[in-house]
Jmol script that loads the backbone (N, CA, C; Angstrom):
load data "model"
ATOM      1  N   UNK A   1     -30.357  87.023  48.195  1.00  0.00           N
ATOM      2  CA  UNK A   1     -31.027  87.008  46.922  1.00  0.00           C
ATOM      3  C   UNK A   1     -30.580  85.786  46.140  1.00  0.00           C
ATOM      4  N   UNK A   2     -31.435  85.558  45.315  1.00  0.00           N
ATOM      5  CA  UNK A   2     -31.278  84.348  44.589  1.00  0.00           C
ATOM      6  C   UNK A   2     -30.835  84.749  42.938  1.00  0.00           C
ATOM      7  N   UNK A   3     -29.557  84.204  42.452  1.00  0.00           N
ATOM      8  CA  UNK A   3     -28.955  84.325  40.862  1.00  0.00           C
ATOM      9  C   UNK A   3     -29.285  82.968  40.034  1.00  0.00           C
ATOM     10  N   UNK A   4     -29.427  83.183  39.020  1.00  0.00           N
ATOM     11  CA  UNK A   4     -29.548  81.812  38.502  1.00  0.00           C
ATOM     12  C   UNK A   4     -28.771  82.125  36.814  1.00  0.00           C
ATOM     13  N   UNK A   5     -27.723  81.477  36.775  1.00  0.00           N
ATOM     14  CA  UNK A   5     -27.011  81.057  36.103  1.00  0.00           C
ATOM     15  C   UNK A   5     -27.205  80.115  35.189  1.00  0.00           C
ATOM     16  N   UNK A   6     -26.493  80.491  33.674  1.00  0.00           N
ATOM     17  CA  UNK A   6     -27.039  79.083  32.581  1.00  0.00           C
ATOM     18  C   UNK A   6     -25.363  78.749  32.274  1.00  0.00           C
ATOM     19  N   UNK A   7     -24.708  77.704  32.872  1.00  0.00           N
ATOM     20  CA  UNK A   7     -23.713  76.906  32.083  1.00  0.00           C
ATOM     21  C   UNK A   7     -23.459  76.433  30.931  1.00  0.00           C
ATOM     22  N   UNK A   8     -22.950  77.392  30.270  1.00  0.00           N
ATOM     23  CA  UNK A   8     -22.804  76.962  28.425  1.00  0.00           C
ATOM     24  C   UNK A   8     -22.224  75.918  28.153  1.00  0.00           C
ATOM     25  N   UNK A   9     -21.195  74.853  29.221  1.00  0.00           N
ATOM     26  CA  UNK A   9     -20.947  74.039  29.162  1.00  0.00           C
ATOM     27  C   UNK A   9     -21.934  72.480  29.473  1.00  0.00           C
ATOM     28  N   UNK A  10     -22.372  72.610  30.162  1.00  0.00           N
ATOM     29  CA  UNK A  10     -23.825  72.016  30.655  1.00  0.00           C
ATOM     30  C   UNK A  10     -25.174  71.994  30.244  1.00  0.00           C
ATOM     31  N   UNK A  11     -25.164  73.115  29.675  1.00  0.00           N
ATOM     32  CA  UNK A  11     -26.582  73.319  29.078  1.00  0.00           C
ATOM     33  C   UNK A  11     -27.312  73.200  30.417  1.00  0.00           C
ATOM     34  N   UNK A  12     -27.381  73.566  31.360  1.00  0.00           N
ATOM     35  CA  UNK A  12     -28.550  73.847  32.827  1.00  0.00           C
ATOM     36  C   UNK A  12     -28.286  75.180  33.263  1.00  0.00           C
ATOM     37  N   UNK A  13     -29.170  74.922  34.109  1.00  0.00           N
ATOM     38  CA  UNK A  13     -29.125  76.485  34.756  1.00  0.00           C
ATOM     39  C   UNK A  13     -28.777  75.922  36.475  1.00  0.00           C
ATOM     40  N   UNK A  14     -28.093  76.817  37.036  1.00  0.00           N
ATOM     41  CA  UNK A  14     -27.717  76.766  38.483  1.00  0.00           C
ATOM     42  C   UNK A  14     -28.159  78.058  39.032  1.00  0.00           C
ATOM     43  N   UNK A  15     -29.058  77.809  40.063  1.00  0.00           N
ATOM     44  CA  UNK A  15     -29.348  78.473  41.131  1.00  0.00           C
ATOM     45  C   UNK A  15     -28.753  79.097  42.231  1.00  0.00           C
ATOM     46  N   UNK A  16     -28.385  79.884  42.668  1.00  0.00           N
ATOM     47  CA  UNK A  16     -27.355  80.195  44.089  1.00  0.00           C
ATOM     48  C   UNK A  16     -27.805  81.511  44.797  1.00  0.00           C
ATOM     49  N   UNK A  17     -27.132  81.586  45.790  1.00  0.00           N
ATOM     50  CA  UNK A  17     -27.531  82.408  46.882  1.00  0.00           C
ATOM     51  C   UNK A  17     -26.248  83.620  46.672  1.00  0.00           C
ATOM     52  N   UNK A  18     -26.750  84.882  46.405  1.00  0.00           N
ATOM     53  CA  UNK A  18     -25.593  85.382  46.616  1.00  0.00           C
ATOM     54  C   UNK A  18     -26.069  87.059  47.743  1.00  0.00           C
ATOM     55  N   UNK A  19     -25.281  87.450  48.174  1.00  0.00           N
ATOM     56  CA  UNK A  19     -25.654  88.799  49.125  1.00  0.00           C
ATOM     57  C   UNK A  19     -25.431  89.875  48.256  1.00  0.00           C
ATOM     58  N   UNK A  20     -26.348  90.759  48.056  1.00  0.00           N
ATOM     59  CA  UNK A  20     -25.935  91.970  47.566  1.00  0.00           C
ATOM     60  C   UNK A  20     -25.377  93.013  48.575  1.00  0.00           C
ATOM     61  N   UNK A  21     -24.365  93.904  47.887  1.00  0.00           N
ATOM     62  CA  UNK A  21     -23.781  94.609  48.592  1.00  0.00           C
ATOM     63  C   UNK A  21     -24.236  96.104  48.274  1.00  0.00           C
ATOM     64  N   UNK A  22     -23.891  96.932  49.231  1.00  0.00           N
ATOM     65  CA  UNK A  22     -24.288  98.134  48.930  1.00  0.00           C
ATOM     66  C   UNK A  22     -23.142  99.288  49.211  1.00  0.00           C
ATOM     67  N   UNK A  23     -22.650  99.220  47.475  1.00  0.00           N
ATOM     68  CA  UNK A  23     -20.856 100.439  47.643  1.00  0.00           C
ATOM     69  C   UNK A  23     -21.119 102.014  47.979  1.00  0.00           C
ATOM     70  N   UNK A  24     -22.580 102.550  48.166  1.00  0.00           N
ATOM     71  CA  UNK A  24     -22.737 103.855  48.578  1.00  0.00           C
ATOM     72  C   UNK A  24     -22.526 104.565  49.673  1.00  0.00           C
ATOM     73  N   UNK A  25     -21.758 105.825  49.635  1.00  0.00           N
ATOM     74  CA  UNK A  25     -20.798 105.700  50.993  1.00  0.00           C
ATOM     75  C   UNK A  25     -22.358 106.771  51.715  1.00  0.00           C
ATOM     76  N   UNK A  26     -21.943 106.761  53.216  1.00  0.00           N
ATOM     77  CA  UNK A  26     -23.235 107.476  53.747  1.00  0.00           C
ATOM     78  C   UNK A  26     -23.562 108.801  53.058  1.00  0.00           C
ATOM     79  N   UNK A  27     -22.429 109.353  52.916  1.00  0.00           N
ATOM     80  CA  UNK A  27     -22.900 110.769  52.125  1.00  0.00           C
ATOM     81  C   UNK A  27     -23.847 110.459  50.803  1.00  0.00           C
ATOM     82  N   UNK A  28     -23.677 109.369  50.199  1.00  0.00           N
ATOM     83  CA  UNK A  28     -24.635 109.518  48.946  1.00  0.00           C
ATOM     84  C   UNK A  28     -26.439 109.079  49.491  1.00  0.00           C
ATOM     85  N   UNK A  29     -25.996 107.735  50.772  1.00  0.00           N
ATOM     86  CA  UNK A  29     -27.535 107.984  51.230  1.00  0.00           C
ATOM     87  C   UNK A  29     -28.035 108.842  51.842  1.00  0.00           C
ATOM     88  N   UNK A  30     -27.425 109.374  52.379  1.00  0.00           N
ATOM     89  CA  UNK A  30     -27.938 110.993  52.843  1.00  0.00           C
ATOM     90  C   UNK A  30     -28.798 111.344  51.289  1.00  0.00           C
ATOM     91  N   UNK A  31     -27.851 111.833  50.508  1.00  0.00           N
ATOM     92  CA  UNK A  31     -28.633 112.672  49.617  1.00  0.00           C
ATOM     93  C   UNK A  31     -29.716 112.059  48.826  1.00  0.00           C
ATOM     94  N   UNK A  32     -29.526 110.877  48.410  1.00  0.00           N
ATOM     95  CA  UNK A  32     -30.639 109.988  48.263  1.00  0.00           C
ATOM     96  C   UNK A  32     -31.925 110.068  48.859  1.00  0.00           C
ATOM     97  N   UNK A  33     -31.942 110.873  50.019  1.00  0.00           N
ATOM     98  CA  UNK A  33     -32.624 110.807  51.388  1.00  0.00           C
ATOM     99  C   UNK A  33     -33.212 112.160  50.899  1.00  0.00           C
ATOM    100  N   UNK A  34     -32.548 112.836  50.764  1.00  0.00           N
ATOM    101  CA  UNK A  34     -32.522 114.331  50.926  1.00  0.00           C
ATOM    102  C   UNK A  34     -33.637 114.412  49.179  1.00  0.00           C
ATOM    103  N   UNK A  35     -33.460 113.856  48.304  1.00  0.00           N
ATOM    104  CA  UNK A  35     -33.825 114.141  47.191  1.00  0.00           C
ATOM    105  C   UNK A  35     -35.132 113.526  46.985  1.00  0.00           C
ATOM    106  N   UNK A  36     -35.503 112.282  47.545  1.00  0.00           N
ATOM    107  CA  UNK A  36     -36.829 111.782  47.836  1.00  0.00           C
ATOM    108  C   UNK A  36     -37.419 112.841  49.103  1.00  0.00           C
ATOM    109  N   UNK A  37     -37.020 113.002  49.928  1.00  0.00           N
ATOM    110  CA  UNK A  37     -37.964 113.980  50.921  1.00  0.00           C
ATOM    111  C   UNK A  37     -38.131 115.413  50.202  1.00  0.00           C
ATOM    112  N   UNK A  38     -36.975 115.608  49.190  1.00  0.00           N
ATOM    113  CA  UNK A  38     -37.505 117.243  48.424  1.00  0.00           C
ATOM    114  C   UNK A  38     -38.646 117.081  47.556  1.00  0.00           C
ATOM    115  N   UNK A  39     -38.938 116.082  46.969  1.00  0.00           N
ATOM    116  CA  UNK A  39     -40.208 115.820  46.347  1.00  0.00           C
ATOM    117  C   UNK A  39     -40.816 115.365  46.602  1.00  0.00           C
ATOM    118  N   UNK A  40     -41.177 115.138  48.039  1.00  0.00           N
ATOM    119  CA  UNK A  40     -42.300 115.086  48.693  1.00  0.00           C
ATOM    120  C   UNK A  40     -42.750 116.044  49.259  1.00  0.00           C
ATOM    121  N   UNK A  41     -41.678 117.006  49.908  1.00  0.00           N
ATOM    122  CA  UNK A  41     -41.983 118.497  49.990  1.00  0.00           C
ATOM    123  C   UNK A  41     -42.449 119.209  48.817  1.00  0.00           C
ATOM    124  N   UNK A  42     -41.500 119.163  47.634  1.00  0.00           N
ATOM    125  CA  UNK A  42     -42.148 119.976  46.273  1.00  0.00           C
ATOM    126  C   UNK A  42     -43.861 119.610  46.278  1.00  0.00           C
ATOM    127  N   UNK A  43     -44.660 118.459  46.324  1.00  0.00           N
ATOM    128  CA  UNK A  43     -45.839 117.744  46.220  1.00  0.00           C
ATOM    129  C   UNK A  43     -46.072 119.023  46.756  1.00  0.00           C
ATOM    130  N   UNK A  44     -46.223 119.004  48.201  1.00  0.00           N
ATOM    131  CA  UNK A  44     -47.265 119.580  48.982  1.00  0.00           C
ATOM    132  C   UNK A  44     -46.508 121.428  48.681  1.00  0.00           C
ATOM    133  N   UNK A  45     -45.834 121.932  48.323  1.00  0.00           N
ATOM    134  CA  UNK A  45     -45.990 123.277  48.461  1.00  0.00           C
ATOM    135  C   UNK A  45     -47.308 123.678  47.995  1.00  0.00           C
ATOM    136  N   UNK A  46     -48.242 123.828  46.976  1.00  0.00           N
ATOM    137  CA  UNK A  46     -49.430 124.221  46.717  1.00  0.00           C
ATOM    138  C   UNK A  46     -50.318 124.868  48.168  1.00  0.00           C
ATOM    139  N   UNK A  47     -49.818 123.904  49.295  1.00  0.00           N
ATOM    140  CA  UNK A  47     -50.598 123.760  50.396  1.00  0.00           C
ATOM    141  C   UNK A  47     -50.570 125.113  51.110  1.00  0.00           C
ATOM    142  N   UNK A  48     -49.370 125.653  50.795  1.00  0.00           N
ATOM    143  CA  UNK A  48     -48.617 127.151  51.415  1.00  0.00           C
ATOM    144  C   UNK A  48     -48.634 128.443  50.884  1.00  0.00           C
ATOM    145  N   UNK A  49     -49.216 128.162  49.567  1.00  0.00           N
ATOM    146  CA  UNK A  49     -49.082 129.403  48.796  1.00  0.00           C
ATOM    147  C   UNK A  49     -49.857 130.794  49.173  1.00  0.00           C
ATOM    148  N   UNK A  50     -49.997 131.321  48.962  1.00  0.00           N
ATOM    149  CA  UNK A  50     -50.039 132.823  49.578  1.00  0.00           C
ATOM    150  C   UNK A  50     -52.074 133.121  49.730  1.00  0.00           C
ATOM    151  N   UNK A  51     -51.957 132.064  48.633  1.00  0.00           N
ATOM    152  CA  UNK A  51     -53.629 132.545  48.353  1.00  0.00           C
ATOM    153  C   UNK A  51     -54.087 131.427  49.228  1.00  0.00           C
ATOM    154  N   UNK A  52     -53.617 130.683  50.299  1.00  0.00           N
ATOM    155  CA  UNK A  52     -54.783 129.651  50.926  1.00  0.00           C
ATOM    156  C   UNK A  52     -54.033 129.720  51.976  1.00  0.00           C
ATOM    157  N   UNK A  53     -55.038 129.282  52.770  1.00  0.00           N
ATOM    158  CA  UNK A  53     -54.443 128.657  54.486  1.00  0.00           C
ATOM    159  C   UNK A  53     -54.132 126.962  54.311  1.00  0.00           C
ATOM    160  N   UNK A  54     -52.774 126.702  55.063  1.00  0.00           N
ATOM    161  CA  UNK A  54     -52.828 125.555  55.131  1.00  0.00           C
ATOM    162  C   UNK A  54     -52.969 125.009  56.568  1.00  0.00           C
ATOM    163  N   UNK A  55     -53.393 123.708  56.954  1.00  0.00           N
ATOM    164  CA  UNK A  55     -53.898 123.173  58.075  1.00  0.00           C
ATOM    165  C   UNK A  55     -52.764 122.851  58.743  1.00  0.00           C
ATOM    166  N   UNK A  56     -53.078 122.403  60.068  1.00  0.00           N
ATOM    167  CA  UNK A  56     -52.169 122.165  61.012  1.00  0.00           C
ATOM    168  C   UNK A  56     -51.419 120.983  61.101  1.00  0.00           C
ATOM    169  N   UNK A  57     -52.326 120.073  60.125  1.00  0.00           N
ATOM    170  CA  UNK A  57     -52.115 118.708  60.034  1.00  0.00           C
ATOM    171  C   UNK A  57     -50.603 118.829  58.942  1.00  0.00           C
ATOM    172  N   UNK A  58     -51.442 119.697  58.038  1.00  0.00           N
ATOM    173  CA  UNK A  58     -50.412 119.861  56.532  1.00  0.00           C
ATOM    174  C   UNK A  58     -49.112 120.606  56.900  1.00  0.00           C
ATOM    175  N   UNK A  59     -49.142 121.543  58.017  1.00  0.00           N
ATOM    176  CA  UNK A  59     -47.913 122.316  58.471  1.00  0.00           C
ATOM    177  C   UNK A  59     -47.391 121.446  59.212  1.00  0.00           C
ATOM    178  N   UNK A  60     -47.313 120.086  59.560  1.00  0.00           N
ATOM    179  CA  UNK A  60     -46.818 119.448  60.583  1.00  0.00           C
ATOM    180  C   UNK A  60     -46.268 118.242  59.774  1.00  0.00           C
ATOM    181  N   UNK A  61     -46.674 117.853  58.751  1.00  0.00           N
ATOM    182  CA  UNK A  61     -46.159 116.984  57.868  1.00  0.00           C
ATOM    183  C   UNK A  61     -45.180 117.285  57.032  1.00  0.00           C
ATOM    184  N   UNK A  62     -45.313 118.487  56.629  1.00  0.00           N
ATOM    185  CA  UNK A  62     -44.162 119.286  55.754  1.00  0.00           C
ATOM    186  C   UNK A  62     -43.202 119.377  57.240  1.00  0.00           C
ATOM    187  N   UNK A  63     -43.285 119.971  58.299  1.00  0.00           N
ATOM    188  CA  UNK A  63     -42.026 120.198  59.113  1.00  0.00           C
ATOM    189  C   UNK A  63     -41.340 118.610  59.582  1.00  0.00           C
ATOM    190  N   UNK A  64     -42.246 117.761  59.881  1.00  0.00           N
ATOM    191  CA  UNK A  64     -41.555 115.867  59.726  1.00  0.00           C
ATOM    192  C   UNK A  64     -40.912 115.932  58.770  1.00  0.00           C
ATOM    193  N   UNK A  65     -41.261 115.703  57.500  1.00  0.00           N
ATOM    194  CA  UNK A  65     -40.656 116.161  56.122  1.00  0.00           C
ATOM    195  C   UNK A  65     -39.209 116.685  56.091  1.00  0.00           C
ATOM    196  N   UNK A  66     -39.551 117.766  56.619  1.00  0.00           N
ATOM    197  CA  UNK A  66     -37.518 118.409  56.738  1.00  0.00           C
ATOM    198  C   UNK A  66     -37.113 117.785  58.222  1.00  0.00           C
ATOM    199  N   UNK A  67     -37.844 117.308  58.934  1.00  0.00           N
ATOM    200  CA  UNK A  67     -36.593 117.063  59.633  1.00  0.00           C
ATOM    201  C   UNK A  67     -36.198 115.655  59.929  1.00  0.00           C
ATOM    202  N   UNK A  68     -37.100 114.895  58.894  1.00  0.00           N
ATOM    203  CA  UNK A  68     -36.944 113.580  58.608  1.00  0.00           C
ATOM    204  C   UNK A  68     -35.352 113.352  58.719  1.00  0.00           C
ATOM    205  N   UNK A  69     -34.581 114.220  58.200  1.00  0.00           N
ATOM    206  CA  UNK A  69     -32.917 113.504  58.314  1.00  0.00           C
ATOM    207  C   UNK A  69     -32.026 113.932  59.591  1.00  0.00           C
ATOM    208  N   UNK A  70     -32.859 114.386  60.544  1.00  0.00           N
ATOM    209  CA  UNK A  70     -32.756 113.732  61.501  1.00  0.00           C
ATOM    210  C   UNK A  70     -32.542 113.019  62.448  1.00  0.00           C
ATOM    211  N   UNK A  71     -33.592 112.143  61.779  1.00  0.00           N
ATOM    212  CA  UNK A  71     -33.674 110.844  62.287  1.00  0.00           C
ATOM    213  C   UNK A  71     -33.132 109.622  61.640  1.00  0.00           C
ATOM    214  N   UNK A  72     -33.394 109.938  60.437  1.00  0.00           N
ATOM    215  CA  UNK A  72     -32.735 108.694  59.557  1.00  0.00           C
ATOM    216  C   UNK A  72     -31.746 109.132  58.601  1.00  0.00           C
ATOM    217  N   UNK A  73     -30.634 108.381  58.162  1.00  0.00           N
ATOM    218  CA  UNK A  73     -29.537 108.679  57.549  1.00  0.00           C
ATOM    219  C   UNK A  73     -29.652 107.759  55.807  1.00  0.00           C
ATOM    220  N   UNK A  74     -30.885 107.189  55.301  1.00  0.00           N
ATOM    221  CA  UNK A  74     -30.946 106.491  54.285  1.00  0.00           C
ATOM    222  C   UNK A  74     -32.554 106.202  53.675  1.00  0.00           C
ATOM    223  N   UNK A  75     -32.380 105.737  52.749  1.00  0.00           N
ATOM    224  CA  UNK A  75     -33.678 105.244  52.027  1.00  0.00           C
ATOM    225  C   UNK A  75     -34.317 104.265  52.691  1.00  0.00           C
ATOM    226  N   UNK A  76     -32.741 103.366  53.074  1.00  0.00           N
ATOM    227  CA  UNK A  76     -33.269 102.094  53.440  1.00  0.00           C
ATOM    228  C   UNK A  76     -33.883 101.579  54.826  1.00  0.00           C
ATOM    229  N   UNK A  77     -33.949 102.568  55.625  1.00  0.00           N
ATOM    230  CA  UNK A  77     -34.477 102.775  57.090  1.00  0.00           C
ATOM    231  C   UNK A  77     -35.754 103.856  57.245  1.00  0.00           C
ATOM    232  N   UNK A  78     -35.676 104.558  56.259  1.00  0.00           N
ATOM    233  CA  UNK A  78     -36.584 105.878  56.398  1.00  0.00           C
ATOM    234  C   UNK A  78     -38.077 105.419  56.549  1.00  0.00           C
ATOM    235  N   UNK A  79     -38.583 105.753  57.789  1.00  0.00           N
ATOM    236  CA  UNK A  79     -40.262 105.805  57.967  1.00  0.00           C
ATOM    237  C   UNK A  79     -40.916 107.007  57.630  1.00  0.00           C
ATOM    238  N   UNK A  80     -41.714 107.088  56.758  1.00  0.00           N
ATOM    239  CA  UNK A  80     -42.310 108.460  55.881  1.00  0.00           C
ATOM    240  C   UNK A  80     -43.106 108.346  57.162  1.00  0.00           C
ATOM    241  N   UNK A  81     -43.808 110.036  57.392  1.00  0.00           N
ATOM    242  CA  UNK A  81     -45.203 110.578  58.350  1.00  0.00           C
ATOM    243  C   UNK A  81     -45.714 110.122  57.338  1.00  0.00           C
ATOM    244  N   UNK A  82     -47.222 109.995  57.801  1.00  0.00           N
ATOM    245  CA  UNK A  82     -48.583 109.500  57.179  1.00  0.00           C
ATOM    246  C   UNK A  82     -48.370 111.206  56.587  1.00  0.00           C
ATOM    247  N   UNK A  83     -49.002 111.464  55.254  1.00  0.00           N
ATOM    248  CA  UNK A  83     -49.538 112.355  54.918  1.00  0.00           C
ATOM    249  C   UNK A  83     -50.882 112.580  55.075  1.00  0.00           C
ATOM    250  N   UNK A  84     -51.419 113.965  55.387  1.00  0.00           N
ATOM    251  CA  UNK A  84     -52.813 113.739  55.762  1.00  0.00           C
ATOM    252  C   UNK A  84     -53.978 114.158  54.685  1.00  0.00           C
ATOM    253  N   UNK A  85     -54.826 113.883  54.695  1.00  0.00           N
ATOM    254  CA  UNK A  85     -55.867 114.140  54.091  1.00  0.00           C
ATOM    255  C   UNK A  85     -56.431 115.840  53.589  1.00  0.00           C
ATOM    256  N   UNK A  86     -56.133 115.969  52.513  1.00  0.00           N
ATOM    257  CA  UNK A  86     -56.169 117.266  52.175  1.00  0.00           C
ATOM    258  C   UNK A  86     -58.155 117.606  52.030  1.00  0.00           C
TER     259      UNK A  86
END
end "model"
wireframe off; spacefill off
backbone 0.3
color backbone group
């Protein structure tokens, strides 16, 4: 990533390259993980409720959904299922 800096001594600005780091230990991307896939689950409960049938497509996206962690341990790797067309 790119910082850009203003030298109060100089009066310019300097440009530089710096790496961002990331201090979150796996347990917090886990839950990070865990808290974006619960509200994507919360979205679709409607789909389940007692008074409708839900499709096979929609029962199969909600079960990707939970077992999304799984497979991935973060935000920053996570491939969402296509949600399908209600």
């Amino acid at each position: 990533m790119k910082e850009v800096i203003f030298d109060m001594q100089t009066g310019q600005t300097i440009e530089r390259d710096y790496e961002q780091v990331d201090y979150r230990t796996a347990e917090e991307k886990l839950a990070s993980l865990r808290v974006a896939r619960d509200l994507k689950l919360s979205a679709t409960d409607w789909w389940v409720m007692s008074d409708r049938t839900a499709t096979q497509a929609q029962l199969d996206y909600r079960q990707a959904l939970r077992d999304i962690t799984n497979t991935y341990t973060s935000l920053d790797d996570v491939v969402w299922p296509e949600e399908p067309n209600v």
